[in-house]
N, C-alpha and C positions, 0 to 999 in steps of 0.2 A: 456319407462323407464326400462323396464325388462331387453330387449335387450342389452341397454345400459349399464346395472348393470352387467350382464351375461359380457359384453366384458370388462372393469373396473377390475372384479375382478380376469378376466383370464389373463389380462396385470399382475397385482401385482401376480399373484402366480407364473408368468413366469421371473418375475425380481429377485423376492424372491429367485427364485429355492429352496421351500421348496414342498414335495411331498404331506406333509398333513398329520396326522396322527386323526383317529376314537379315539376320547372321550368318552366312556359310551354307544356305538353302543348300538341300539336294533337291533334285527335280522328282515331284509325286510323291514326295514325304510331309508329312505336318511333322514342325521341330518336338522334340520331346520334352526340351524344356524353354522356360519362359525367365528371364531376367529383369528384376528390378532391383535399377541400378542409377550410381549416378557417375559422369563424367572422369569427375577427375576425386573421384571417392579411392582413397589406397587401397581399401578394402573390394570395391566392386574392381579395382583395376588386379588384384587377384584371380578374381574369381573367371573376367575376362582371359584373363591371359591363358591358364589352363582350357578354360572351352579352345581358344583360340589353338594350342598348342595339340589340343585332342583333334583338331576341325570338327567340331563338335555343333552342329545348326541350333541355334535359337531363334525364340523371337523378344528382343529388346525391345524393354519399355522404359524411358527415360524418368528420374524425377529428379526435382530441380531444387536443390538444398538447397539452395541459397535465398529461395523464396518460401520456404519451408516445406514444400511438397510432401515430406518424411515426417510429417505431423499430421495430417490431412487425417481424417478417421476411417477412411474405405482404406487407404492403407495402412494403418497401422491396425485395422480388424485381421488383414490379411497377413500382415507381420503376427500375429499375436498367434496363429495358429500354429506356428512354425514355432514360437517361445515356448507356448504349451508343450507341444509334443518335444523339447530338446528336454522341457523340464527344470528343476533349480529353481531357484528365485532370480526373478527381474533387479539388473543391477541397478541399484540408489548412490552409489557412491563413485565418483569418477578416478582412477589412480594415473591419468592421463594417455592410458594405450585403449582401447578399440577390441582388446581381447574379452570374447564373453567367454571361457574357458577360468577367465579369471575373475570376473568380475558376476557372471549373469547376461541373460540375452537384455537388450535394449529394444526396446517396442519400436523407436521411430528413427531408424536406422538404416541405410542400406549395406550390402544389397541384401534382395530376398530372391532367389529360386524357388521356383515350381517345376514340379518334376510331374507332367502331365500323364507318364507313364505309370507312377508309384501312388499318381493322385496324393500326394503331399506337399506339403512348404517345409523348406529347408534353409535355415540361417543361419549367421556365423561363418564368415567368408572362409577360417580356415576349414571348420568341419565341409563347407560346402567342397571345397576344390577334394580334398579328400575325398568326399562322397564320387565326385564325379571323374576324379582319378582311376578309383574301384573300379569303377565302367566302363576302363577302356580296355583294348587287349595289351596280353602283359608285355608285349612287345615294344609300345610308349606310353610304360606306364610311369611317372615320374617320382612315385613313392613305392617301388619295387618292396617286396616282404625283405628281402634279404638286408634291405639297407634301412625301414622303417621307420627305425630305433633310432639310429641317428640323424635320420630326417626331420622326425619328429622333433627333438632336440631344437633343432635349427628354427625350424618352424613356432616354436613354442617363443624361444629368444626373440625372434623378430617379433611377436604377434603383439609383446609386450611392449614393446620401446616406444617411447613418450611424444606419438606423433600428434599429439590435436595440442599440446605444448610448442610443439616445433612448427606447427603448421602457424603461428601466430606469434613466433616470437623471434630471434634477429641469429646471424651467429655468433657461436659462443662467446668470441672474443667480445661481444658489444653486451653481453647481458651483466656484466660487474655492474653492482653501486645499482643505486634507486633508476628506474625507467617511468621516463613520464607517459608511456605506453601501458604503464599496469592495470588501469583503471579500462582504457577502452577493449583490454583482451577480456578482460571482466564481464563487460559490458554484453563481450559475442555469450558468454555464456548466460547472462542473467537475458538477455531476447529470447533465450528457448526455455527459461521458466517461464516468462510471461505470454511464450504462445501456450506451455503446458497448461498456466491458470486460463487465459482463454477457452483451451478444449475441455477442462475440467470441469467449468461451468454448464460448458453448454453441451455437454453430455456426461450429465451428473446422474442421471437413470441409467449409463451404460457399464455394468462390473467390469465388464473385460476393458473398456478404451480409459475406466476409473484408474484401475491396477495399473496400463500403462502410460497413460499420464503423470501419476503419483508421483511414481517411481524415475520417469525420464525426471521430473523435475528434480526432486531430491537430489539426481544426478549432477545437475547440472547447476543447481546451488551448490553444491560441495565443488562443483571446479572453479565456479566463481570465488569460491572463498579460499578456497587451498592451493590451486594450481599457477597461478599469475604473478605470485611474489617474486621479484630478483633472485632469492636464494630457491625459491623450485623452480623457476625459469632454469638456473644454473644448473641445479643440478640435474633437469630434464636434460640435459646438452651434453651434460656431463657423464652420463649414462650413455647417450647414445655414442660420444666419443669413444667411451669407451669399448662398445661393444664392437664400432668399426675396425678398432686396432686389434681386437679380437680377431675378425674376418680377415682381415690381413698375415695374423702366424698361422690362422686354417689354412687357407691360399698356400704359403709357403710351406705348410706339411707336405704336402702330395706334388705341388709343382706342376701338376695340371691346368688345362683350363678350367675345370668347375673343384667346388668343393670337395667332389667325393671322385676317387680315379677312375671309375669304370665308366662316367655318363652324368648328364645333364640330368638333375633330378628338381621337384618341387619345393627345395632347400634356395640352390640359386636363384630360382624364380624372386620366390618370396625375397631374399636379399638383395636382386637387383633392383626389384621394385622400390624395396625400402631406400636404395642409392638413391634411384629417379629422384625419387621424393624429396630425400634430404638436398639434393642440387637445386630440384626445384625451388626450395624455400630458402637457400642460403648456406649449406651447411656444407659443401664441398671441399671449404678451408681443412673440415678432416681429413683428404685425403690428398687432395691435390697439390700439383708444386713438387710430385716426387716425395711427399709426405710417409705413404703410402702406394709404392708402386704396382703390390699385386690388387691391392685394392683397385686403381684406376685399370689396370689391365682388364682383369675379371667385370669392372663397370662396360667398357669398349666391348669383351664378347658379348654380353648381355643385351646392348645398345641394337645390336648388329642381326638379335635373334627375331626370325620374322614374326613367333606369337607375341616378343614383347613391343615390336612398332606398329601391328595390327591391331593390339590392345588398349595402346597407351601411346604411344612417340605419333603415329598417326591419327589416333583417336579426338576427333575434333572436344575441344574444351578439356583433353584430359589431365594438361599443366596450367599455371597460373598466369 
């Protein structure tokens, strides 16, 4: 398996052509784990933020979605090991969130962890930050046992909400009535069927890159066709609206700074991230203007935490 992992992971750094760069070295250690990741991916900016929060050393290896590096077939062999062992079936159908919990793992996605100590791959940015939570002492641990239950909760809520919708589409107030934007949001999604039929061809002897190619496609025809209408636009928006004004009577439960009274946990994390995001693309009208005041409060501490500007706020390319 080692072996096998060792050669996997040296294909995809060799397809990548990325050199690697030391996160948070200690001096005389080799990092434990390895990140492939992209930018300003919500998901790898997760996964980031926990190591970051743990000071946790990796070695980062960049890939570049936007040129489809996440399709490449040295890494998506190296994804596909990580899919096997999570198990379930590869998700074919898009519902517009990123959760494989819900859907299925996706073959050509980031990020992907290697855990050089367990000689494993590990995917699924939520199960990852959990996994890597486990391994810290219990002292900054940000999914503490006692609190779990309702972290998980939290965790589960955000992992669903309809970002690759909102990552392409205006704020809510602008989505009413026909958009002459429907077609080229479409468009993002019908480009990564036709790299999948590109890779499908040309590795039509290979079962495993076969399965996920199949499947990424199917996926991603089902967003072209279901996810871009004005009325799922809307109601993509209209969900996460919702869900904000949610985090806002949390907030005013406890009156704290974080969700839960006793400490900053992997609940916040995950929700501040989802803020970033929605600002970033436009969606801040939910809360801002005093809309939502604990919400912008709770966004300012978030803003201000050093895992989340060493992950993301400083993270060169990691907003739009």
């Amino acid at each position: 398996m080692e072996q096998t992992l060792q050669s996997a992971v040296r294909a995809a750094r060799e397809a990548l052509g990325d050199a690697g760069a030391l996160i948070a070295p200690i001096a005389g250690h080799e990092p434990r784990f390895e990140l492939f990741h992209a930018a300003n991916s919500i998901c790898s900016q997760k996964v980031r933020c926990v190591l970051a929060h743990h000071q946790q050393p990796y070695v980062s290896r960049t890939v570049d979605i936007f040129v489809g590096q996440n399709y490449l077939p040295s890494y998506v062999r190296l994804r596909m090991i990580g899919c096997d062992r999570l198990g379930g079936n590869l998700v074919s159908h898009h519902s517009g969130s990123t959760s494989a919990s819900a859907g299925g793992c996706d073959g050509a996605v980031v990020p992907t962890l290697v855990d050089w100590e367990a000689t494993q791959v590990m995917v699924d940015s939520k199960r990852i930050c959990i996994y890597l939570d486990d391994q810290a002492a219990d002292a900054s641990k940000l999914r503490p046992a006692h609190l779990a239950g309702a972290v998980d909760e939290e965790l589960a809520l955000v992992d669903n909400l309809p970002n690759y919708q909102m990552l392409m589409g205006r704020p809510a107030a602008a989505t009413d009535g026909a958009s002459t934007n429907d077609s080229l949001r479409a468009n993002f999604s019908r480009k990564k069927v036709a790299l999948c039929d590109r890779y499908l061809t040309e590795n039509a002897d290979d079962e495993t890159l076969v399965r996920a190619y199949a499947a990424k496609r199917a996926k991603e025809l089902s967003a072209a066709n279901e996810l871009f209408s004005p009325e799922a636009m809307q109601a993509a928006y209209s969900k996460a609206e919702v869900a904000v004004q949610g985090l806002e009577r949390k907030l005013k439960r406890f009156g704290g700074a974080w969700l839960f009274p006793e400490m900053l946990t992997m609940a916040d994390l995950f929700w501040g991230i989802e803020l970033l995001r929605m600002e970033n693309v436009g969606a801040a009208t939910f809360w801002n203007g005093g809309r939502l005041p604990e919400v912008e409060r709770f966004l300012a501490a978030i803003e201000a935490l050093p895992a989340i500007r060493a992950s993301i706020i400083n993270w060169p390319g990691a907003t739009f």
